[in-house]
C-alpha positions as CSV (number, residue, x, y, z in Angstrom):
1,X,64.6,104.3,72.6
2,X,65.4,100.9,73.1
3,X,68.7,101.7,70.5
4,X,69.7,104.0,73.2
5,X,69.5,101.9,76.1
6,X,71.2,99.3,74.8
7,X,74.4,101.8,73.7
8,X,74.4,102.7,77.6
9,X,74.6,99.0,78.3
10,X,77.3,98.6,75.8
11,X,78.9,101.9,77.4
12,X,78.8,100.7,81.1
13,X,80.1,97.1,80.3
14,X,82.5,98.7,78.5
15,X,83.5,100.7,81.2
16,X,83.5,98.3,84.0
17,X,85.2,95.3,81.7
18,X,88.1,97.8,81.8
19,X,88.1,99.1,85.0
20,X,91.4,98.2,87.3
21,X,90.4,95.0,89.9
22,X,92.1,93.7,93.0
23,X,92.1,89.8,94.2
24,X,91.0,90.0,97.3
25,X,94.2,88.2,98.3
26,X,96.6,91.2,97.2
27,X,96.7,93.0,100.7
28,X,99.3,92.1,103.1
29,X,99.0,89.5,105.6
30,X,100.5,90.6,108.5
31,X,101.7,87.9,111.1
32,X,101.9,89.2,114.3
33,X,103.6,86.2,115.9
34,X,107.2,87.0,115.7
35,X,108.2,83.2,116.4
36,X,105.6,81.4,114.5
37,X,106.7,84.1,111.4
38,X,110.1,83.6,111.3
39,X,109.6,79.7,111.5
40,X,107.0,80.3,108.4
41,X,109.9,82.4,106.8
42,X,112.4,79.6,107.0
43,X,110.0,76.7,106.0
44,X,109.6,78.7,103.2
45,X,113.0,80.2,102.2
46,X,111.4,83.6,102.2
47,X,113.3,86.8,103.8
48,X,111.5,88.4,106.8
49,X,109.6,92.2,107.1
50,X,109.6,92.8,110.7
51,X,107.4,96.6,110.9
52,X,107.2,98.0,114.6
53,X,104.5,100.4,114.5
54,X,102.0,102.4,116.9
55,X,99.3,101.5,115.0
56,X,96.1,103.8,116.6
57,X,99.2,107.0,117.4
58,X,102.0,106.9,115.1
59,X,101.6,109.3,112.8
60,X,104.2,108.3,110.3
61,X,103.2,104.6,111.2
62,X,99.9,105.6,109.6
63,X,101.3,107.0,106.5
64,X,103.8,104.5,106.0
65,X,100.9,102.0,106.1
66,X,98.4,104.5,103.9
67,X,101.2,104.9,101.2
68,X,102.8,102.3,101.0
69,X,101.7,99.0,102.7
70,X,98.0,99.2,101.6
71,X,98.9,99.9,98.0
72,X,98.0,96.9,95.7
73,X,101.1,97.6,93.9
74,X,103.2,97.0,96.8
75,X,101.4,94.0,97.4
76,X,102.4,93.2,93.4
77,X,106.0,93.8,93.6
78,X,106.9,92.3,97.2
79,X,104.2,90.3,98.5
80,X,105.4,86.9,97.9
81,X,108.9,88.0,98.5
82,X,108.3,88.3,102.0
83,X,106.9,86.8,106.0
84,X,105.3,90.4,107.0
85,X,105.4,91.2,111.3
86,X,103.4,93.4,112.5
87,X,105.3,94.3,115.6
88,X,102.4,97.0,117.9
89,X,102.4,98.8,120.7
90,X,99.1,101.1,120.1
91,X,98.2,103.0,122.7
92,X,94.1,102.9,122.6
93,X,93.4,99.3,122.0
94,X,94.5,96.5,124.3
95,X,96.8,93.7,122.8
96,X,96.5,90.3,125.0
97,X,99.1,90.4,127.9
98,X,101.6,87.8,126.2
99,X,101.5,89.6,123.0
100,X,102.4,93.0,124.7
101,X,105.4,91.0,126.4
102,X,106.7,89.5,123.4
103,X,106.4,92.7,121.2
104,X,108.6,94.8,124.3
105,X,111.1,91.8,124.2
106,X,111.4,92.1,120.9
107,X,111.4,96.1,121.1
108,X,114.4,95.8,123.6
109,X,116.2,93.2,121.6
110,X,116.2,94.9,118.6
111,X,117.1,98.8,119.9
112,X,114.1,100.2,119.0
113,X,113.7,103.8,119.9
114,X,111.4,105.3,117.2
115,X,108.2,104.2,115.2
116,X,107.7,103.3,112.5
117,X,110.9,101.1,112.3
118,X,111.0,98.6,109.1
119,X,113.8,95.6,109.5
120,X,114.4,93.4,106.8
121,X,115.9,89.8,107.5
122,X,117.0,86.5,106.0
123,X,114.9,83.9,106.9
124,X,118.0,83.1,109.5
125,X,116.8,86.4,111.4
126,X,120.1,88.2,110.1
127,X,119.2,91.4,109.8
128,X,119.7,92.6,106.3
129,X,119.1,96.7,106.7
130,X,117.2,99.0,108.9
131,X,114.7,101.8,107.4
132,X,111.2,103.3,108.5
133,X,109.2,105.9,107.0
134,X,109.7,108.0,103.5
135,X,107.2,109.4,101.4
136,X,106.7,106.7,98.7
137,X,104.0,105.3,97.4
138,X,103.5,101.3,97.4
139,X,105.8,100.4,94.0
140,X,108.6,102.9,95.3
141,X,108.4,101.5,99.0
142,X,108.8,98.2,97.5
143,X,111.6,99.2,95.5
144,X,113.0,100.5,97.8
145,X,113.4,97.7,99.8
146,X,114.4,95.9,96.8
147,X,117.4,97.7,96.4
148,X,118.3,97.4,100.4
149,X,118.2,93.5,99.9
150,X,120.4,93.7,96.6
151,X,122.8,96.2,98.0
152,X,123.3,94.1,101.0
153,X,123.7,91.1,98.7
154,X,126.4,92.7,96.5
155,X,128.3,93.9,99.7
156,X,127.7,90.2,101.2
157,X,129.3,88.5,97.5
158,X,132.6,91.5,97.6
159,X,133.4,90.4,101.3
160,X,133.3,86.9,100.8
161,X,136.2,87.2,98.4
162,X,138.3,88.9,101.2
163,X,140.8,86.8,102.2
164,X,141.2,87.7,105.6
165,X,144.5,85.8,106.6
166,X,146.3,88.3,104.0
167,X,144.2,91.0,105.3
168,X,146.3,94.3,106.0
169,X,145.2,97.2,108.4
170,X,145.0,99.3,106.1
171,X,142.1,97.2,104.0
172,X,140.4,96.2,107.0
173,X,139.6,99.8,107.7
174,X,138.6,100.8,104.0
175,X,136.4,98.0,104.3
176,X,134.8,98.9,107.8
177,X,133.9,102.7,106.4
178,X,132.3,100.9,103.8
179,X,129.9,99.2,106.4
């Protein structure tokens, strides 16, 4: 009897020595003061996530955040890559009046017109792309934006070497459809 006991003991260490943890730091921490974020993103050299969601509405909002956001491996891929806003306007919860003020100035001045909206900046608040929801899980999402930031870089590095005083019409406009 006791034999048997102490092979379940072994068993359920066993078990739970294996088992997948999470630090309690390895969710996002989402800023949702735009100017005290993007000062924290340039302190630190880090490129900006500015998310405008309908947090308690937004359907998509929801997933995106369900899928993607919440995922530990998101977290694992792009978490220190990144100042994370949290840009709301929920419709059943109250945000304090300045908030609400600052997040529709920051709607307007950005041309927001649908939720969820996902803009990726340098720490210089140059916006870097645009995207929202897709169905992805957390390591995809974060791919995902991976790839934005490194397309943008490559097509940053290719018109730097442009001369543009030798610049014909002709190359101007091949270079603008590739915009």
């Amino acid at each position: 009897m006791k034999i048997n006991r102490f092979l379940l003991l072994l068993a359920l260490i066993g078990i739970f020595a294996n088992a997948p943890t999470y630090a309690e730091d390895s969710t996002i921490v989402w800023e949702t003061n735009y100017d005290a974020a993007v000062e924290k993103a340039q302190k630190e050299q880090k490129n900006i996530l500015v998310y405008f969601s309908g947090s308690d509405w937004c359907s998509y909002c929801i997933r995106l955040e369900q899928s993607a956001f919440d995922d530990p491996d998101f977290y694992d891929l792009v978490g220190d890559k990144f100042v994370f806003i949290n840009i709301d306007f929920p419709r059943y919860k109250a945000l304090p009046p300045e908030e609400t003020k600052r997040n529709e100035e920051l709607r307007d001045e950005y041309n927001i017109s649908g939720f969820p909206t996902v803009i990726l900046m340098h720490p210089r608040k140059e916006i870097i792309a645009i995207t929202g929801f897709l169905p992805l899980q957390g390591d995809d999402y974060a791919k995902h934006l991976l790839q934005l930031i490194d397309d943008e870089t490559a097509f940053s590095e290719e018109s730097d070497d442009i001369n543009t005083s030798d610049i014909s019409s002709e190359d101007l406009e091949t270079l603008y459809m590739k915009a």
